[in-house]
C-alpha positions as CSV (number, residue, x, y, z in Angstrom):
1,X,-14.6,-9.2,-7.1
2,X,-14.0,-9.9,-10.8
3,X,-14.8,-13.6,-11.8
4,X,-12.0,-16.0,-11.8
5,X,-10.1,-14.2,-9.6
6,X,-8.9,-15.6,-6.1
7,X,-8.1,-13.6,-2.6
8,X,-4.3,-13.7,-2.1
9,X,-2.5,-13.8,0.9
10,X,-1.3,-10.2,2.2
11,X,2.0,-10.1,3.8
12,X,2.8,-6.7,5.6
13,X,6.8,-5.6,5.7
14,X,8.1,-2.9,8.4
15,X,11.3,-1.8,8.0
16,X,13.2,0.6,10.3
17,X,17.0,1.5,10.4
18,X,18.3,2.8,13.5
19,X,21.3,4.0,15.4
20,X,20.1,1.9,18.4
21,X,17.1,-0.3,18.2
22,X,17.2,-0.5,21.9
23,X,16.2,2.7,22.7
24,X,13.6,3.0,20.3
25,X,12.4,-0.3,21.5
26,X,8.8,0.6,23.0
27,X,7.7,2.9,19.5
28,X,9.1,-0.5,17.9
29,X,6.8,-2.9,19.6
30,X,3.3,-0.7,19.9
31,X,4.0,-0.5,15.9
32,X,4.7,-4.7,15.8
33,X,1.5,-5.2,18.3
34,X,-0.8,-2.7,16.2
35,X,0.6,-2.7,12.8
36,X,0.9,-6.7,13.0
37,X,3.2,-6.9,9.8
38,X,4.5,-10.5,8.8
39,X,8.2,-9.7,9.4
40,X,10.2,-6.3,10.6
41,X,13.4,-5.6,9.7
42,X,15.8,-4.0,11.5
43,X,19.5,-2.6,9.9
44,X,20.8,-1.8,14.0
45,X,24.3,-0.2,14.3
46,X,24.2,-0.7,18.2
47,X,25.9,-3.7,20.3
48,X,25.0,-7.6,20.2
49,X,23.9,-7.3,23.7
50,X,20.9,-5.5,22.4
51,X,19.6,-8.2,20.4
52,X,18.4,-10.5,23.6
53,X,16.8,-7.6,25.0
54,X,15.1,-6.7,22.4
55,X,13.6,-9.5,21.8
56,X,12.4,-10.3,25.7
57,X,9.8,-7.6,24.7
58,X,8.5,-9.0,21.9
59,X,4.9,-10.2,21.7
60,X,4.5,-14.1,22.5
61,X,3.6,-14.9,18.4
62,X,6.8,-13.4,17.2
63,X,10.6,-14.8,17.0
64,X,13.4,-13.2,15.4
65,X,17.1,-14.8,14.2
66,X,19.9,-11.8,13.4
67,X,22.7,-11.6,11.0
68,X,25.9,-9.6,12.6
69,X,28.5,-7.6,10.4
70,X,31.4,-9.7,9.4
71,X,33.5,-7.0,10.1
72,X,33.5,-3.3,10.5
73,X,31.4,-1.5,12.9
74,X,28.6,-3.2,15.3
75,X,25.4,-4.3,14.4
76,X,23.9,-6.1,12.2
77,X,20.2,-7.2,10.4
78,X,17.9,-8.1,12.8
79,X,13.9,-9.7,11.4
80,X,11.3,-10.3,13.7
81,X,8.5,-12.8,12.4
82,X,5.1,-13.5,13.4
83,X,3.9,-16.9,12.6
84,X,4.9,-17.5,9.5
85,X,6.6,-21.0,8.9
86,X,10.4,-19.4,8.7
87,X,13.9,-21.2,7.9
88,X,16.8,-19.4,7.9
89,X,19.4,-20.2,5.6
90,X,23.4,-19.9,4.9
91,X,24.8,-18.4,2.1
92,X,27.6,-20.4,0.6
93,X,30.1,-17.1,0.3
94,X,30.8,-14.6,3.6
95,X,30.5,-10.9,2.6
96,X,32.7,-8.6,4.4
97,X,31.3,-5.2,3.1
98,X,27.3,-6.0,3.7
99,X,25.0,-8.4,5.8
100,X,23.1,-10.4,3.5
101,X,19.9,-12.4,5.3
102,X,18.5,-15.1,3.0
103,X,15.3,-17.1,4.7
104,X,12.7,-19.0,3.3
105,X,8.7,-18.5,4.2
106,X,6.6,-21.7,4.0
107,X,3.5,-20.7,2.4
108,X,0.4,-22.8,1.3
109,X,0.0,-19.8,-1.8
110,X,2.6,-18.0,-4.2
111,X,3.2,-14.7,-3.3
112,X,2.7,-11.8,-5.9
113,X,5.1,-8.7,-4.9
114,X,4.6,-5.4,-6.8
């Protein structure tokens, strides 16, 4: 290590978009149990009901919140977290034409993206 320099926290992303999360759910949670990543995001065309079931198989240090299409077809944005300190938030305007998740991370460190 150079001197001066300190360790940074990593933060691993998965992101996957499916037809139907549901049925890919067990190749979706072997890659969230060995792959650990931070957060996994999900664009899912298939129904609400698949949200709840989905998320009964998670492992027990992950929780997940959803955004659903306004309107349109089904689905929605789906992010399952691990235990990072997560808030959700509202945006102040609706958007009919895309989902739009905002969320803020609680972090003792800044975070560097590339």
């Amino acid at each position: 290590t150079q001197t001066g320099t300190t360790d940074l926290p990593t933060i691993r992303f998965g992101l996957v978009k499916a037809r139907s999360v549901l049925n890919k759910h067990f190749i979706l949670i072997e890659f969230i149990i060995t792959a650990e990543p931070g957060f996994f995001l999900s664009l899912d065309h298939g129904s609400l009901w698949e949200i709840p079931v989905l998320s009964e198989l998670l492992p027990g240090s992950c929780s997940y919140f959803n955004v659903s299409r306004s309107t349109g077809r089904r689905g929605g944005l789906l992010v399952f977290k691990s235990s990072f300190n997560c808030k959700q938030l509202s945006p102040s305007i609706s958007y009919s034409s895309f989902q739009l998740c905002m969320f803020w991370v609680g972090l003792c460190h800044n975070i560097t993206m590339f």
